[in-house]
RODO-2510 file (C-alpha; in nm, 4 decimals, decimal comma):
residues 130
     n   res          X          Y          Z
     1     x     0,0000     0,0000     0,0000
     2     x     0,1260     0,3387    -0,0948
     3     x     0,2191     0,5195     0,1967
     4     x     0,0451     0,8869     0,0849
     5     x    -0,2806     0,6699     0,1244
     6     x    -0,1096     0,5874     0,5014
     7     x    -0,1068     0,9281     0,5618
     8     x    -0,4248     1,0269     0,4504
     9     x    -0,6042     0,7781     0,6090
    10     x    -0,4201     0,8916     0,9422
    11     x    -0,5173     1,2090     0,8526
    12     x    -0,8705     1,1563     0,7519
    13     x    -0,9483     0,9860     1,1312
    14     x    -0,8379     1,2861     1,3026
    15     x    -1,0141     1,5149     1,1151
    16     x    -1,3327     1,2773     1,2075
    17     x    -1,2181     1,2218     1,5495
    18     x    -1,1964     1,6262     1,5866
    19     x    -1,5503     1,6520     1,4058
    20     x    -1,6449     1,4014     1,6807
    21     x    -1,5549     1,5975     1,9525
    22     x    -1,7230     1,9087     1,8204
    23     x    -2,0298     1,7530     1,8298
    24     x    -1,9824     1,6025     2,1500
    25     x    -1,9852     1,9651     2,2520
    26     x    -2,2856     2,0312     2,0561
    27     x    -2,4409     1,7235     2,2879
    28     x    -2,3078     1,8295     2,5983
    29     x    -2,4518     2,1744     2,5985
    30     x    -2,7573     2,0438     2,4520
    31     x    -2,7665     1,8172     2,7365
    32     x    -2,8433     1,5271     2,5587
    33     x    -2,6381     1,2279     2,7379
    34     x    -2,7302     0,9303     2,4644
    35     x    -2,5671     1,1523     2,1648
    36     x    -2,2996     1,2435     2,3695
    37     x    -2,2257     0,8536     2,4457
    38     x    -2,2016     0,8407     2,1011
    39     x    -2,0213     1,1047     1,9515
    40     x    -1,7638     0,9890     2,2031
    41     x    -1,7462     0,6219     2,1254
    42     x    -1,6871     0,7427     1,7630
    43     x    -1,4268     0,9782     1,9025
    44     x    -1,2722     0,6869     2,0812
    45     x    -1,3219     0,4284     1,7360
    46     x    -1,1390     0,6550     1,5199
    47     x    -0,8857     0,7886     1,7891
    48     x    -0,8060     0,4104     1,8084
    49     x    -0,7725     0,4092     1,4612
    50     x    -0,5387     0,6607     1,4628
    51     x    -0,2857     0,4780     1,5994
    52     x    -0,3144     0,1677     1,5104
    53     x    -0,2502     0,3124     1,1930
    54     x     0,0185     0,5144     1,3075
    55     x     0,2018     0,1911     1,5009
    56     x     0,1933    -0,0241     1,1828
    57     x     0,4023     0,2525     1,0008
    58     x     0,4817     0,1576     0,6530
    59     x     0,3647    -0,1552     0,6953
    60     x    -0,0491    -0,0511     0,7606
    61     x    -0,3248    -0,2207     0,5601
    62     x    -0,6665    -0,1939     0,6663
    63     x    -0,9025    -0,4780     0,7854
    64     x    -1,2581    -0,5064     0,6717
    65     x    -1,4005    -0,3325     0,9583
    66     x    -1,1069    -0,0590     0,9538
    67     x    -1,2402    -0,0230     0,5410
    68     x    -1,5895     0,0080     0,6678
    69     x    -1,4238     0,2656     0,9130
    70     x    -1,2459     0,4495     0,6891
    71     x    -1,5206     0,4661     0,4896
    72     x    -1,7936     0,5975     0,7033
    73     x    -1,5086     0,8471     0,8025
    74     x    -1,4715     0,9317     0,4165
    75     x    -1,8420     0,9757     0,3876
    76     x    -1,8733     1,1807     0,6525
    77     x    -1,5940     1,4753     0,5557
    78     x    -1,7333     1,4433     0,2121
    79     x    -2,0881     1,5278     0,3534
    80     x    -1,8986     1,8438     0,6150
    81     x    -1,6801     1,9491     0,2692
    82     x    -2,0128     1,9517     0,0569
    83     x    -2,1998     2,1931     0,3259
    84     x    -1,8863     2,4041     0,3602
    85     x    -1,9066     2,4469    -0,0498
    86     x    -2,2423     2,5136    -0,0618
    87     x    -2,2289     2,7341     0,1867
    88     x    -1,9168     2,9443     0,0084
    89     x    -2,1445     2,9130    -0,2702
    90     x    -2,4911     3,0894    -0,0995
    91     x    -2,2504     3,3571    -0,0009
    92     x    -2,0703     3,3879    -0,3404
    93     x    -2,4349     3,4466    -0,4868
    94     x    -2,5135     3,7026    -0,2204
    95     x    -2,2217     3,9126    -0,2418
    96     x    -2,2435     3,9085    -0,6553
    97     x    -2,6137     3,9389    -0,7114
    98     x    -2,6901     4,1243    -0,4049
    99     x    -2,4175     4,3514    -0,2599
   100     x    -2,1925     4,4234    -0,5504
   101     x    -2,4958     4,5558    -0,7665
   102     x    -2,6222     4,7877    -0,4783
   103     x    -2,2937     4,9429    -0,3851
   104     x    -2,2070     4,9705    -0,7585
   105     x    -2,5211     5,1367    -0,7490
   106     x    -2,4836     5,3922    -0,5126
   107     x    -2,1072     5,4532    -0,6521
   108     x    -2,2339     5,5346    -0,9913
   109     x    -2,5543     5,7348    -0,9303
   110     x    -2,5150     5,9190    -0,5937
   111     x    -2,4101     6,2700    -0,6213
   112     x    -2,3030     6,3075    -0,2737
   113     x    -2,2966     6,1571     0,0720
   114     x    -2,6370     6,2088     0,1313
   115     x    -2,7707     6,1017    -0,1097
   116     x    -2,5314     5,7655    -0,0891
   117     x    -2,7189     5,7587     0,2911
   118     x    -3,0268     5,7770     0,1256
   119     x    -2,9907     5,5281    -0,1537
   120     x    -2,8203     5,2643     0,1473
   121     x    -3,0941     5,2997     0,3638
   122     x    -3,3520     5,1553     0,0660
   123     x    -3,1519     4,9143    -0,1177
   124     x    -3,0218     4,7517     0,2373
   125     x    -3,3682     4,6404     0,3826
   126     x    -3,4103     4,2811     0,4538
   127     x    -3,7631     4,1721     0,3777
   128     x    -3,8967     3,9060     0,5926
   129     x    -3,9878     3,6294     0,3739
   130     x    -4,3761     3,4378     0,4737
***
């Protein structure tokens, strides 16, 4: 086995055992004990994981439940990566069909401060949406 995949499998289970313990968080001030039990049993799975890949070295090959492991882990940075891009994305729309166009706006047709006040205060209303 090539050893970049090595290191990004070790790297891919801390990144899930870190998500882990963010949501363990999440649970704890939530309150809610059974979540918390486990987020931190699959803090504790893929901290294990960790290192036994990091004890086998060079040498690490996964076992069928490590696979199935790895690849829940895989699934679930591929879901947090996916939010994260839509999310860049929702804002990316906002700031070039909503922001841009309204201070471009105000640049090009306010003759003064004032009137740049004015022309902010009605293009920057957020209308609640039923």
């Amino acid at each position: 086995m090539d050893k970049k995949y090595i290191t990004l499998f070790k790297e891919l289970v801390q990144a899930v055992a870190v998500s882990a313990e963010t949501v363990m968080e999440y649970d704890r001030k939530k309150g809610d004990e059974k979540a918390l039990e486990t987020a931190t049993i699959m803090r504790d799975d893929y901290q294990n994981l960790f290192e036994t890949i990091s004890n086998s070295g060079d040498d690490y090959s996964p076992t069928k439940v490590e696979a199935a492991k790895l690849l829940v882990g895989t699934m679930i940075m591929a879901n947090q990566l996916q939010d994260k891009i839509n999310n860049l994305n929702a804002a990316m729309v906002g700031y070039r069909d909503d922001l841009i166009p309204k201070l471009q706006s105000i640049i090009d047709e306010a003759e003064d401060d004032e009137q740049a006040r004015k022309m902010a205060n009605e293009k920057f209303i957020i209308k609640e949406q039923k």
